[in-house]
mmCIF file of the N, C-alpha and C atoms, coordinates in Angstrom:
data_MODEL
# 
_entry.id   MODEL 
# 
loop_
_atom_site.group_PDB 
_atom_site.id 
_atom_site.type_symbol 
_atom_site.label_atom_id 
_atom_site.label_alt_id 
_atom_site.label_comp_id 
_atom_site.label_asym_id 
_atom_site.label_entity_id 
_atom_site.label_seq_id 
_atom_site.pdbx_PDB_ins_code 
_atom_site.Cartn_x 
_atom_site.Cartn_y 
_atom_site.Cartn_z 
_atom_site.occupancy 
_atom_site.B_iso_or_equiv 
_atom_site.pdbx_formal_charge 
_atom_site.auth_seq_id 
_atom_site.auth_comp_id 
_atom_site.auth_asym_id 
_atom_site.auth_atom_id 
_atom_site.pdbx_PDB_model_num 
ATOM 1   N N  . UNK A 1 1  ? -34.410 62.089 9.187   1.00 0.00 ? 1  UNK A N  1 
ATOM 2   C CA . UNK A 1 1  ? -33.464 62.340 8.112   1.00 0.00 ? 1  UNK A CA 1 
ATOM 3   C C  . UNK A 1 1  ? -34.075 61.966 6.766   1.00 0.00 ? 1  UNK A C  1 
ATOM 4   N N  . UNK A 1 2  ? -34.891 60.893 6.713   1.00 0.00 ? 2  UNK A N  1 
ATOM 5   C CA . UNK A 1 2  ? -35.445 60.188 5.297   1.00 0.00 ? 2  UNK A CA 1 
ATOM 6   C C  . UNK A 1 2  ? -36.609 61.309 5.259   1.00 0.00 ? 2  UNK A C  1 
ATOM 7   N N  . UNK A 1 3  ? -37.119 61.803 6.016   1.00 0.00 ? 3  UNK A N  1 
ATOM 8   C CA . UNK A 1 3  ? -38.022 62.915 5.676   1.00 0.00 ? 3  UNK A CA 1 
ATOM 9   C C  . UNK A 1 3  ? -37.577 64.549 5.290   1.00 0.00 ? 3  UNK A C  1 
ATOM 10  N N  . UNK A 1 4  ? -36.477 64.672 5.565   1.00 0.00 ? 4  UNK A N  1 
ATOM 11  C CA . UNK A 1 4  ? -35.644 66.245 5.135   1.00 0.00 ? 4  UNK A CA 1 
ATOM 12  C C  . UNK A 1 4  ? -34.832 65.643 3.646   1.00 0.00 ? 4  UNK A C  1 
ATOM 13  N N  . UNK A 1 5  ? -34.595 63.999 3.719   1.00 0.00 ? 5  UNK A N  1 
ATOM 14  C CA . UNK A 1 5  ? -34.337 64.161 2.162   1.00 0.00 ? 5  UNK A CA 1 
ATOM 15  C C  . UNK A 1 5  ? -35.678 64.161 1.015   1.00 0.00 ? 5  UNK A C  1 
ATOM 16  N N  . UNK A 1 6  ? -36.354 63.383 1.064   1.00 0.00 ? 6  UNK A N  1 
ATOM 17  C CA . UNK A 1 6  ? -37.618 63.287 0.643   1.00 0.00 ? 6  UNK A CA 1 
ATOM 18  C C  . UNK A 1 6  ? -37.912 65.014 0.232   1.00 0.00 ? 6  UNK A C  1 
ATOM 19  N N  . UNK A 1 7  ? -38.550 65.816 1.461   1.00 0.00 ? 7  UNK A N  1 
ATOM 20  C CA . UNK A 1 7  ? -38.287 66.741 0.986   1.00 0.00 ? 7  UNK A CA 1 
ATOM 21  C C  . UNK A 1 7  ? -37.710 67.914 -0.458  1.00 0.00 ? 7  UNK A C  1 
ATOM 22  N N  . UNK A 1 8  ? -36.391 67.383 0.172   1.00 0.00 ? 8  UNK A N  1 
ATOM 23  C CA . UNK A 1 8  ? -35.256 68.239 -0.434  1.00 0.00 ? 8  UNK A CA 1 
ATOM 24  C C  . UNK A 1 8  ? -35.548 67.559 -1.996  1.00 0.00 ? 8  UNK A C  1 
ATOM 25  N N  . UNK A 1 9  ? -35.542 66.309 -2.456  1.00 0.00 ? 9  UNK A N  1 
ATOM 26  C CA . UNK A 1 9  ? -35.794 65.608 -3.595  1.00 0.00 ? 9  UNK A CA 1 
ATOM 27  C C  . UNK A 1 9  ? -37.293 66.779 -4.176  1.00 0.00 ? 9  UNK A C  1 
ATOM 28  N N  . UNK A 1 10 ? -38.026 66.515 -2.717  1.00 0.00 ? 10 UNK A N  1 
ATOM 29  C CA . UNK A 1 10 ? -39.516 66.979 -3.885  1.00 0.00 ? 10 UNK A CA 1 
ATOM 30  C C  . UNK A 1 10 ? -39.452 68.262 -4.609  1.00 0.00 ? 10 UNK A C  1 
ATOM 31  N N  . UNK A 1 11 ? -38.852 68.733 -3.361  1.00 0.00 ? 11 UNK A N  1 
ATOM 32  C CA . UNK A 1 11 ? -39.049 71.072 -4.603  1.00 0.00 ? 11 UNK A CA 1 
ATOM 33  C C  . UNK A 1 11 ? -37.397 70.411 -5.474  1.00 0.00 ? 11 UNK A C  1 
ATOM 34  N N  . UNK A 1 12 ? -36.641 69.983 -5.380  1.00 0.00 ? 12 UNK A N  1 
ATOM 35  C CA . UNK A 1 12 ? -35.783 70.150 -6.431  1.00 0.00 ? 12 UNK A CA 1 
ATOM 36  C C  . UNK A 1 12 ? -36.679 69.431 -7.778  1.00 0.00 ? 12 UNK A C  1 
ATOM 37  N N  . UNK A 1 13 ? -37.227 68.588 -7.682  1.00 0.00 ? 13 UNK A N  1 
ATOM 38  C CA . UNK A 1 13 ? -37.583 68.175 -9.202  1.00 0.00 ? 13 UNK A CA 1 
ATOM 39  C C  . UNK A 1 13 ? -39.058 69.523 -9.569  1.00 0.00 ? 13 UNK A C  1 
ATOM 40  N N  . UNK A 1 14 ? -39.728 69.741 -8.473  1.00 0.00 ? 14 UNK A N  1 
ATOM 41  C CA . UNK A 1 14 ? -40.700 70.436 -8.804  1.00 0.00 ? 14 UNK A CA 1 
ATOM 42  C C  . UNK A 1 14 ? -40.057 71.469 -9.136  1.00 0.00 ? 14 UNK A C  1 
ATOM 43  N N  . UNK A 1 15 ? -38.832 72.256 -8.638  1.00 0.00 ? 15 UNK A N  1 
ATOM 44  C CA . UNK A 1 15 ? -38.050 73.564 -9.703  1.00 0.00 ? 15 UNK A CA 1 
ATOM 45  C C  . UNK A 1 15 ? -37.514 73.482 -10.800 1.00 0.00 ? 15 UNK A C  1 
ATOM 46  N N  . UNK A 1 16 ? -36.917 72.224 -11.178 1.00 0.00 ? 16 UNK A N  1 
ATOM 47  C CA . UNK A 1 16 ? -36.044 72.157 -12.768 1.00 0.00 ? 16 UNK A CA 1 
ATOM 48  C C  . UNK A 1 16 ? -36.951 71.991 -13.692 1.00 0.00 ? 16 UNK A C  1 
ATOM 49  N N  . UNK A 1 17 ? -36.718 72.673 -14.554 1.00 0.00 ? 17 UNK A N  1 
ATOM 50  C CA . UNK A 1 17 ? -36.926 73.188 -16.033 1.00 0.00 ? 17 UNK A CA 1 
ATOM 51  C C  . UNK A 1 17 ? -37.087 71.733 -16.475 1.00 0.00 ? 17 UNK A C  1 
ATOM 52  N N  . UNK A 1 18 ? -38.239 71.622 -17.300 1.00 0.00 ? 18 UNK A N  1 
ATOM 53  C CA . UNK A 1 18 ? -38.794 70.372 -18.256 1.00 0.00 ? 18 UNK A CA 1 
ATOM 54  C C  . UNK A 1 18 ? -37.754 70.866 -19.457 1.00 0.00 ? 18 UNK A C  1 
ATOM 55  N N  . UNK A 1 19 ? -37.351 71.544 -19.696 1.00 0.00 ? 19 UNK A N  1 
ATOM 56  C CA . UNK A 1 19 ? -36.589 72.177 -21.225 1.00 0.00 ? 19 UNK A CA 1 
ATOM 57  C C  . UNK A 1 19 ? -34.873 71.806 -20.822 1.00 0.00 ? 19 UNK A C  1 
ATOM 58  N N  . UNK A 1 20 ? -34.648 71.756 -19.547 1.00 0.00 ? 20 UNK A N  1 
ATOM 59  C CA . UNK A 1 20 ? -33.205 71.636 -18.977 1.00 0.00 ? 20 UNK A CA 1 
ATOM 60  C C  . UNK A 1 20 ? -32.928 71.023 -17.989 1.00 0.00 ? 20 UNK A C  1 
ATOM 61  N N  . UNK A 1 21 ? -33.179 69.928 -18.045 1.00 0.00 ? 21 UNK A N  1 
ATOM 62  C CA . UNK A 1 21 ? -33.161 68.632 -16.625 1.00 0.00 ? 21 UNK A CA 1 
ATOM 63  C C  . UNK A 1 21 ? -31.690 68.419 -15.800 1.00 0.00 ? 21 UNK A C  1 
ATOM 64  N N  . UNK A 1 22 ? -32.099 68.511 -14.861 1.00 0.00 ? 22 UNK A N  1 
ATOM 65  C CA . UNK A 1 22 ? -31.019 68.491 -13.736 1.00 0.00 ? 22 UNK A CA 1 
ATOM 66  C C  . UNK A 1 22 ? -30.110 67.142 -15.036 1.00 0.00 ? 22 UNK A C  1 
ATOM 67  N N  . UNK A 1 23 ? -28.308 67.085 -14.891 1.00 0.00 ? 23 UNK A N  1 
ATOM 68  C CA . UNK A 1 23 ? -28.159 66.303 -15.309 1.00 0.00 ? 23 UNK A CA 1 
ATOM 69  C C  . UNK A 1 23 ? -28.149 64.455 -14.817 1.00 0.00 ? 23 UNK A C  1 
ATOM 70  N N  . UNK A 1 24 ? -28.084 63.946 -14.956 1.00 0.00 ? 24 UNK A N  1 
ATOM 71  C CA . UNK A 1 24 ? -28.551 62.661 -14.250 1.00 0.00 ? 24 UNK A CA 1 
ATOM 72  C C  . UNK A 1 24 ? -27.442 61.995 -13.446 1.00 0.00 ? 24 UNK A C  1 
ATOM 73  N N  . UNK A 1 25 ? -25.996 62.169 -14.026 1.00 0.00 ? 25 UNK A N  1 
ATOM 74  C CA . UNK A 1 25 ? -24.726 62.081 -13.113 1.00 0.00 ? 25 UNK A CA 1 
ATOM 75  C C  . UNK A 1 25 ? -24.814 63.147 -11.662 1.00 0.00 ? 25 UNK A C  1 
ATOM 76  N N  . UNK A 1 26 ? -24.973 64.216 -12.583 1.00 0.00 ? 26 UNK A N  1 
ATOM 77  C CA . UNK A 1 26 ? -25.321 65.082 -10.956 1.00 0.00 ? 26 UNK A CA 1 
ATOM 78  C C  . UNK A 1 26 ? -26.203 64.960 -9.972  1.00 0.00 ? 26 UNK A C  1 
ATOM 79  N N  . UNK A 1 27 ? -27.396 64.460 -10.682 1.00 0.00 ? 27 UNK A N  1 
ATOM 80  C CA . UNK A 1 27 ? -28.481 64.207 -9.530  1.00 0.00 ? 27 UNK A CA 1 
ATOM 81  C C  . UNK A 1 27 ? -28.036 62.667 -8.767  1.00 0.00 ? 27 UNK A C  1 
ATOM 82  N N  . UNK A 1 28 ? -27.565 62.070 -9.331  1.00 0.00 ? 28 UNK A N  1 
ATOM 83  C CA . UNK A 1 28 ? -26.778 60.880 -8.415  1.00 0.00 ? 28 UNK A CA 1 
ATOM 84  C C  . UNK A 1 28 ? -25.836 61.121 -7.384  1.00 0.00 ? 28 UNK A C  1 
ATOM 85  N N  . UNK A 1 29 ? -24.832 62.040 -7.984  1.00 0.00 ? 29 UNK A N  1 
ATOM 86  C CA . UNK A 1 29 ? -23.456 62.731 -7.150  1.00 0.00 ? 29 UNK A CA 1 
ATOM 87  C C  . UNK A 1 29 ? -24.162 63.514 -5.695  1.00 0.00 ? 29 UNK A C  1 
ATOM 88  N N  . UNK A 1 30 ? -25.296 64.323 -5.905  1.00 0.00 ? 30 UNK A N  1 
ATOM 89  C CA . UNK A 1 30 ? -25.975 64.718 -5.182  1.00 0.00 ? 30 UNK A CA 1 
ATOM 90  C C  . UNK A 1 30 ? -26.560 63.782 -3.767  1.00 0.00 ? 30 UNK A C  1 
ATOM 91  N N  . UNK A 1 31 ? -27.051 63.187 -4.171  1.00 0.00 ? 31 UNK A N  1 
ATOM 92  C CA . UNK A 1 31 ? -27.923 61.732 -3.770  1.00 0.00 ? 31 UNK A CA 1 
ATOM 93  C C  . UNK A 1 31 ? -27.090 61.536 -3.068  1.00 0.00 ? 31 UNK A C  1 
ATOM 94  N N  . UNK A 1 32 ? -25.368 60.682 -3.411  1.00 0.00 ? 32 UNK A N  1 
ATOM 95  C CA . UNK A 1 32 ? -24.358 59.660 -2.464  1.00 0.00 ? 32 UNK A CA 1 
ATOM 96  C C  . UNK A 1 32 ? -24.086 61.073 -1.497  1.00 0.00 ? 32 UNK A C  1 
ATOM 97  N N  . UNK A 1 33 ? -24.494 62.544 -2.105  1.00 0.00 ? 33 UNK A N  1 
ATOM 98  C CA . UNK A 1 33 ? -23.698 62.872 -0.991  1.00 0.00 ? 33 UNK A CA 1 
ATOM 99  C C  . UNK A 1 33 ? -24.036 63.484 -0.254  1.00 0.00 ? 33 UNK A C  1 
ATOM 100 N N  . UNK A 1 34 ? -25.808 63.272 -0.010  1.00 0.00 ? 34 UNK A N  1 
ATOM 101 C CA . UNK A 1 34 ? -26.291 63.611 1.106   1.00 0.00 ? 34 UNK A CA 1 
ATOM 102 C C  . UNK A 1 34 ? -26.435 62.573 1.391   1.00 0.00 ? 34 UNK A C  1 
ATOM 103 N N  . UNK A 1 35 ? -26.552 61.144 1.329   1.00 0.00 ? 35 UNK A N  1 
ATOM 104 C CA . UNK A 1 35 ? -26.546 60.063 1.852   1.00 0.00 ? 35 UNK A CA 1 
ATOM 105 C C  . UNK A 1 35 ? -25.099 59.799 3.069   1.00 0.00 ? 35 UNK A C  1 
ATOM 106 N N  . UNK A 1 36 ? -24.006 60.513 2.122   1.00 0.00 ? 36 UNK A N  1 
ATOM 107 C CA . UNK A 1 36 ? -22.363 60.430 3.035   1.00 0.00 ? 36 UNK A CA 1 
ATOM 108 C C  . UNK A 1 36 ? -22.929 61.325 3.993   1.00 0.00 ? 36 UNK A C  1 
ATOM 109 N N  . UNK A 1 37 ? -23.847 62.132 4.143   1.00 0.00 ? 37 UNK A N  1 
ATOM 110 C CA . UNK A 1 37 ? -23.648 63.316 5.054   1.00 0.00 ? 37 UNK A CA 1 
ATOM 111 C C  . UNK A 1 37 ? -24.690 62.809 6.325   1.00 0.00 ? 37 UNK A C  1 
ATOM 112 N N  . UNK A 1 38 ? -25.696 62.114 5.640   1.00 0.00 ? 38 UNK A N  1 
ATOM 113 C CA . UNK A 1 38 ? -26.618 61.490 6.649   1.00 0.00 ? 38 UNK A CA 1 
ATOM 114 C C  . UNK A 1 38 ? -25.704 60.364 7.907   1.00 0.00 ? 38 UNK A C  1 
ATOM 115 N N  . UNK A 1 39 ? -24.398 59.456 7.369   1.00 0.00 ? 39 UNK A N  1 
ATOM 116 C CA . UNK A 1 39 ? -24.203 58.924 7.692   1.00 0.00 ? 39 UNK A CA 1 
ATOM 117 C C  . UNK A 1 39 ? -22.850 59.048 8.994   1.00 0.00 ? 39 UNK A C  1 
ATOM 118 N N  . UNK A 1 40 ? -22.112 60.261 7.894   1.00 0.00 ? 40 UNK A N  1 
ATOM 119 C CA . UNK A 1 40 ? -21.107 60.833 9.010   1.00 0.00 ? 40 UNK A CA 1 
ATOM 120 C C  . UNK A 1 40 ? -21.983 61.841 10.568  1.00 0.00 ? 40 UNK A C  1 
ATOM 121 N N  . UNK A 1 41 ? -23.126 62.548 10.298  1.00 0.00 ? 41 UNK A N  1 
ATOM 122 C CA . UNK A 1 41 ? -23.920 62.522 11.094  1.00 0.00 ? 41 UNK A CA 1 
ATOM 123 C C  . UNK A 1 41 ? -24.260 61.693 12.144  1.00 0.00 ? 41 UNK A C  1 
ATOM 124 N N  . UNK A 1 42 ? -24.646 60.673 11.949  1.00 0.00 ? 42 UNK A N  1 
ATOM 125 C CA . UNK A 1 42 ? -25.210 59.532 12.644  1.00 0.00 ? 42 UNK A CA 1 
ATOM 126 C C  . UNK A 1 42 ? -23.713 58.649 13.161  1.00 0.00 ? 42 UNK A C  1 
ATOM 127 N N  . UNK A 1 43 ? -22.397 59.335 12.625  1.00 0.00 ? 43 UNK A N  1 
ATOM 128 C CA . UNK A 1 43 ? -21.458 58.047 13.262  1.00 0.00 ? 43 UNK A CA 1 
ATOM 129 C C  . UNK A 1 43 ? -21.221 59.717 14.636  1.00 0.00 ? 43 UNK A C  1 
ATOM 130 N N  . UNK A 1 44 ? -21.170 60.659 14.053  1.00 0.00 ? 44 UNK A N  1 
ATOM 131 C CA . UNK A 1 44 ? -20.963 61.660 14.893  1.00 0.00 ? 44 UNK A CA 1 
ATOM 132 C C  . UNK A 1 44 ? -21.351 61.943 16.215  1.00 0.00 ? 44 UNK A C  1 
ATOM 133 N N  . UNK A 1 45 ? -22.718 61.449 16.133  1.00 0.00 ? 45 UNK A N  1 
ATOM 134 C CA . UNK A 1 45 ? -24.023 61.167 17.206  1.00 0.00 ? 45 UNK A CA 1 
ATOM 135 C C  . UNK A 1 45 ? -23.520 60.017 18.201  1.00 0.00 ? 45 UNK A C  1 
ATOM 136 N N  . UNK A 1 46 ? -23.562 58.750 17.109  1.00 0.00 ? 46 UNK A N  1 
ATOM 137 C CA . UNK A 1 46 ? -22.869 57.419 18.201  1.00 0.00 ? 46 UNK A CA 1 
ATOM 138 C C  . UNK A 1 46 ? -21.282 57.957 19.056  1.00 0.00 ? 46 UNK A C  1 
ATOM 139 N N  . UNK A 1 47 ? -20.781 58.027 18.154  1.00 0.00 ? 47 UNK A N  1 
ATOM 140 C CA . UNK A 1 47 ? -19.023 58.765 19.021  1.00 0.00 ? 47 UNK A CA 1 
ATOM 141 C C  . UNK A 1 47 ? -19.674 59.763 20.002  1.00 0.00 ? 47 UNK A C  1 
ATOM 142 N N  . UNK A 1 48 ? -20.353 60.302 19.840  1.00 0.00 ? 48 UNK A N  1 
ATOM 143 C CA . UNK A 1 48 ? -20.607 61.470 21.212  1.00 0.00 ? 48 UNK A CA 1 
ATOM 144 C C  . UNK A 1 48 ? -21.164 60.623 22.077  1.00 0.00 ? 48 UNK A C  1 
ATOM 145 N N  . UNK A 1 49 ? -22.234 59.491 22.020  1.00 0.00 ? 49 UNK A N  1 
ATOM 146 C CA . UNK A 1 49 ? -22.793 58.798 22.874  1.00 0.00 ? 49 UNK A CA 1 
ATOM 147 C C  . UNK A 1 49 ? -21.901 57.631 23.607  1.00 0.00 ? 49 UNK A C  1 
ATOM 148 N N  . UNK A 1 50 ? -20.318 57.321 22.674  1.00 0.00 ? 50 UNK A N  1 
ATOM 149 C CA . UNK A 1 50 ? -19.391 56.447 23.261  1.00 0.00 ? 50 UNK A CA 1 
ATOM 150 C C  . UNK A 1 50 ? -18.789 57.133 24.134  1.00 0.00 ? 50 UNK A C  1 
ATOM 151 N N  . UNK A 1 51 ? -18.827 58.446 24.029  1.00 0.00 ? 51 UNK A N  1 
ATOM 152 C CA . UNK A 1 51 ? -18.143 59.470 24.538  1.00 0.00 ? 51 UNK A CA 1 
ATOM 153 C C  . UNK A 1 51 ? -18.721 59.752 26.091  1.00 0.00 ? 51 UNK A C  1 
ATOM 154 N N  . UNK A 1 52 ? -19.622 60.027 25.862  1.00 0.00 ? 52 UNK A N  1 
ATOM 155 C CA . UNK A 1 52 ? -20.431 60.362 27.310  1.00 0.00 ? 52 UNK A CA 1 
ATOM 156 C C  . UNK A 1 52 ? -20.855 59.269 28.450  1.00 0.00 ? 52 UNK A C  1 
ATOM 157 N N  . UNK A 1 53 ? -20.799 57.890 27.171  1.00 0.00 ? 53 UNK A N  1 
ATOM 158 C CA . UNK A 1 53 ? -20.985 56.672 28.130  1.00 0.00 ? 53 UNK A CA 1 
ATOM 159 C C  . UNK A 1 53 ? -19.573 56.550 28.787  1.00 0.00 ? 53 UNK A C  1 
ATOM 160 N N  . UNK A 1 54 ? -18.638 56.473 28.376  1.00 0.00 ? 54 UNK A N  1 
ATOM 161 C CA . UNK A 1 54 ? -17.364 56.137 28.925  1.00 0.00 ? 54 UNK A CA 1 
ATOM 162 C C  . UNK A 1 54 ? -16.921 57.267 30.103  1.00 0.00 ? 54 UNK A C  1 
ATOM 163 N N  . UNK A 1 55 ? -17.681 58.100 30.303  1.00 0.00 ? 55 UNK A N  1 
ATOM 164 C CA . UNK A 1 55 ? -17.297 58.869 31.606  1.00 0.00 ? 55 UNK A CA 1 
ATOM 165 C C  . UNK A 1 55 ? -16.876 60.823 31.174  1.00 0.00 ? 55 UNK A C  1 
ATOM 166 N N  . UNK A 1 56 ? -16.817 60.875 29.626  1.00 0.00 ? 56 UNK A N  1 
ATOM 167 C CA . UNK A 1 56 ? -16.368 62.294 29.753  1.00 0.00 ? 56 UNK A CA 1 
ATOM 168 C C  . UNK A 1 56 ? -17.393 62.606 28.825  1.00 0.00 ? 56 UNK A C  1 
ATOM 169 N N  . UNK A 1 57 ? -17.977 63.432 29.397  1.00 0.00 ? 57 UNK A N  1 
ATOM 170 C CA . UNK A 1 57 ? -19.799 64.056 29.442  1.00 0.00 ? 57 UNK A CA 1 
ATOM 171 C C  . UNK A 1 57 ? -19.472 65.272 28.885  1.00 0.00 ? 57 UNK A C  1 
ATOM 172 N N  . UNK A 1 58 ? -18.517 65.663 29.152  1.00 0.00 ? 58 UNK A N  1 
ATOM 173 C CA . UNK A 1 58 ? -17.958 67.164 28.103  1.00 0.00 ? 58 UNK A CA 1 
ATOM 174 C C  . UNK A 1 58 ? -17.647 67.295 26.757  1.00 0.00 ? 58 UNK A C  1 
ATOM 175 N N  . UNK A 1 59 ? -18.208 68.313 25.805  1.00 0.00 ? 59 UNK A N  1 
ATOM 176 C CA . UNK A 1 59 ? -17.777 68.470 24.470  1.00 0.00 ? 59 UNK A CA 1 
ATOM 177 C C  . UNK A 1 59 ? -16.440 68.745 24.280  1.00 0.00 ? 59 UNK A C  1 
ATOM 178 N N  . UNK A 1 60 ? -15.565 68.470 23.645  1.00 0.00 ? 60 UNK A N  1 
ATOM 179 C CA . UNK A 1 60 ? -14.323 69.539 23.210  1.00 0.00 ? 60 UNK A CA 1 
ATOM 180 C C  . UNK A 1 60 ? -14.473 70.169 22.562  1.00 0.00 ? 60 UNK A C  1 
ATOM 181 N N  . UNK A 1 61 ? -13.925 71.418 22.641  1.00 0.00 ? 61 UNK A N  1 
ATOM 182 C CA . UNK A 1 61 ? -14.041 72.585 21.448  1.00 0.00 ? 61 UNK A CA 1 
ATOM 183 C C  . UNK A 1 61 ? -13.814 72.057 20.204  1.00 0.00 ? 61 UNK A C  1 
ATOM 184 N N  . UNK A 1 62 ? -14.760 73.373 19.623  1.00 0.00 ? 62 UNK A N  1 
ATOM 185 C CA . UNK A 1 62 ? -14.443 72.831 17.963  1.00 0.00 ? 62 UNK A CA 1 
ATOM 186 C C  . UNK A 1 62 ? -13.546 72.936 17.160  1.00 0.00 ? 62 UNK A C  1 
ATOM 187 N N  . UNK A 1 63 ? -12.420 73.404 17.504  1.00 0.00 ? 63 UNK A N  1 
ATOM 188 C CA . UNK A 1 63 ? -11.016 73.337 17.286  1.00 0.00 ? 63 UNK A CA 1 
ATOM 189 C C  . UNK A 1 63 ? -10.249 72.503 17.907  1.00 0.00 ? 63 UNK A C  1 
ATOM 190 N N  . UNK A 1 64 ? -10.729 71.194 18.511  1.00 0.00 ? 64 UNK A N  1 
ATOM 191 C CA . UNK A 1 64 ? -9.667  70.531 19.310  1.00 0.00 ? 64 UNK A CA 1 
ATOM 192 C C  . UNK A 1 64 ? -9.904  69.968 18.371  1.00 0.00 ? 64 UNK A C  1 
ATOM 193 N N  . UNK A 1 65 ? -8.535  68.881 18.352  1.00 0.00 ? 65 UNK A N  1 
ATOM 194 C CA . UNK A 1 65 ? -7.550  67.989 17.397  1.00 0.00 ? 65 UNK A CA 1 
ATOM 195 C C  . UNK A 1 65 ? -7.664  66.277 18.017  1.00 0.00 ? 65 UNK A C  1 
ATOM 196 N N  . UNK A 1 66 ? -7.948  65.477 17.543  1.00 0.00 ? 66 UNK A N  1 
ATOM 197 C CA . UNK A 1 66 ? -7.929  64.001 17.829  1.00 0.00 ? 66 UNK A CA 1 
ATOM 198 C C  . UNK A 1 66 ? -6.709  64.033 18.662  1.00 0.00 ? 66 UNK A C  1 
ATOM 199 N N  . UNK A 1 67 ? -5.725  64.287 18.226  1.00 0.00 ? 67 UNK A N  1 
ATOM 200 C CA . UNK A 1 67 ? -4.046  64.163 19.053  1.00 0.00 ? 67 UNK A CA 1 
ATOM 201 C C  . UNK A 1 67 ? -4.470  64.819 20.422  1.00 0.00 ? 67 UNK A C  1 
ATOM 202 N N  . UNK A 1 68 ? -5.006  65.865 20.850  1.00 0.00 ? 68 UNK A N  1 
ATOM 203 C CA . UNK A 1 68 ? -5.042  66.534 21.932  1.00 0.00 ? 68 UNK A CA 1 
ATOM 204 C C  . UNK A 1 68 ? -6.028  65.057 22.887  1.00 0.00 ? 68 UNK A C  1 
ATOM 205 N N  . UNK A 1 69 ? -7.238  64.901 22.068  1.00 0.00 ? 69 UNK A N  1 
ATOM 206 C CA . UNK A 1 69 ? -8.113  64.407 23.096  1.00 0.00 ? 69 UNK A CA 1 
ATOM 207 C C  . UNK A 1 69 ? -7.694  62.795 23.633  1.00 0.00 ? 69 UNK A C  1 
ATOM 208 N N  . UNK A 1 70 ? -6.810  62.367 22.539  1.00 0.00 ? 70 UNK A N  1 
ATOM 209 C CA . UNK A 1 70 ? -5.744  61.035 22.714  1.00 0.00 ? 70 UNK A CA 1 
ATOM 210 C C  . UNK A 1 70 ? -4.946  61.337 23.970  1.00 0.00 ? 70 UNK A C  1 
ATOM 211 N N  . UNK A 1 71 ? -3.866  62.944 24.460  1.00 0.00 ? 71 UNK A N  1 
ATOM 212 C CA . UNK A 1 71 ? -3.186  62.930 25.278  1.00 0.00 ? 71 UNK A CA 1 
ATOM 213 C C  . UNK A 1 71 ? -4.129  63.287 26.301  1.00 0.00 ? 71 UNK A C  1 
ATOM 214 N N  . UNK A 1 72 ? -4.989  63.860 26.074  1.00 0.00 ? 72 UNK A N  1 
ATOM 215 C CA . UNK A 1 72 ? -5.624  64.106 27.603  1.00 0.00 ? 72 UNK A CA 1 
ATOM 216 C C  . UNK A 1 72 ? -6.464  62.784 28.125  1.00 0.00 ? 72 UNK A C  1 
ATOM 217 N N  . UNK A 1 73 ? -6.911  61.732 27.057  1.00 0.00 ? 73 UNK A N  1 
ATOM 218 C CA . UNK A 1 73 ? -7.204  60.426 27.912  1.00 0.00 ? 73 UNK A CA 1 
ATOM 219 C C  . UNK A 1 73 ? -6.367  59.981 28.161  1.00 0.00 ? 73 UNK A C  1 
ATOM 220 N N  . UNK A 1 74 ? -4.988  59.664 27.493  1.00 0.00 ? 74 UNK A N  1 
ATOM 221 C CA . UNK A 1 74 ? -3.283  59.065 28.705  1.00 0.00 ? 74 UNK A CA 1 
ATOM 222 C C  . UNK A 1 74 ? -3.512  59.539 29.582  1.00 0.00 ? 74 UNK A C  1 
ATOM 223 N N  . UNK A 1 75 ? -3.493  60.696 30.101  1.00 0.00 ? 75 UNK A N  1 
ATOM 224 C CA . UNK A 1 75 ? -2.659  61.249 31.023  1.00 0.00 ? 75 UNK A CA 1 
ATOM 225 C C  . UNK A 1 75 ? -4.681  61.152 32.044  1.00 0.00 ? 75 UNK A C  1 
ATOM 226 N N  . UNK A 1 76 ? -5.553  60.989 31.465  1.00 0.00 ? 76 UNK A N  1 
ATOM 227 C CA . UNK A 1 76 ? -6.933  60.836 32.705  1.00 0.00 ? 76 UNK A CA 1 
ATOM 228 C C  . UNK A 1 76 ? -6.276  58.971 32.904  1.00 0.00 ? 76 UNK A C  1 
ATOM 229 N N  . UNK A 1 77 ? -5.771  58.322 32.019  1.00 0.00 ? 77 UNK A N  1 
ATOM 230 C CA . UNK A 1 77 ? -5.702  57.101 32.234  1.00 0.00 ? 77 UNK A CA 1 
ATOM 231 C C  . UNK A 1 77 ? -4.416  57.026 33.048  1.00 0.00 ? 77 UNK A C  1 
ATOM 232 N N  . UNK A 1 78 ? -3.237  57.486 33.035  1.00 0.00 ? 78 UNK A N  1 
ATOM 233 C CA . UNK A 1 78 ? -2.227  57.500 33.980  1.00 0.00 ? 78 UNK A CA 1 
ATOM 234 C C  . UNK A 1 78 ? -2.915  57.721 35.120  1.00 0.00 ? 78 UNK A C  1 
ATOM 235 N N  . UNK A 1 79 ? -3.685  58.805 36.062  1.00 0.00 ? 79 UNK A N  1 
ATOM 236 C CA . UNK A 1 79 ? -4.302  59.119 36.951  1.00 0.00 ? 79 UNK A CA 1 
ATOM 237 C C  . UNK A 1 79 ? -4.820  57.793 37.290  1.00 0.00 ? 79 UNK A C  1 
ATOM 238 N N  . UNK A 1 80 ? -5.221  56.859 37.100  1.00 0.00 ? 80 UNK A N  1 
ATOM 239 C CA . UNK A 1 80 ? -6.217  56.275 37.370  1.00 0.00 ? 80 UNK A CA 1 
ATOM 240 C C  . UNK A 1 80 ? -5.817  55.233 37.942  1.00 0.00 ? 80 UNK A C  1 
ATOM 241 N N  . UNK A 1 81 ? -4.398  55.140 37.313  1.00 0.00 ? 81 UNK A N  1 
ATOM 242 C CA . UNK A 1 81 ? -3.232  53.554 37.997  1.00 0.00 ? 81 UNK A CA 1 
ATOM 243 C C  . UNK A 1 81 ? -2.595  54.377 39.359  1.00 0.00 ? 81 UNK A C  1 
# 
């Protein structure tokens, strides 16, 4: 990830205009928010890995809803008593 930002940093300064500089609020705003994106990534990764450790090895669709995957562990956890 520190190497696709690195990257992404190097051709953006090597493209902006010496006459019209990226502005410096924006290039910050930029920054936190591939940094937010690196990080919701990486919590995304761990939750799938809490996920698969705890016994359900299956993705949910990408339209399922937190509420759905809440009732379908009740009701795997009712089963279980």
């Amino acid at each position: 990830m520190t190497n696709t930002f690195l990257q992404l940093l190097s051709v953006q300064l090597q493209n902006q205009s010496p006459l019209d500089p990226v502005d410096p609020n924006q290039f910050v705003t930029q920054l936190a928010q591939f940094d937010s994106l690196g990080e919701l990534t990486q919590i995304q990764s761990l939750m799938q890995t809490l996920v698969n450790d705890v016994g359900g090895t299956t993705t949910p669709p990408s339209g399922a809803s937190a509420s759905g995957a809440t009732s379908s562990n009740a009701a795997s956890a009712a089963n279980l008593k």
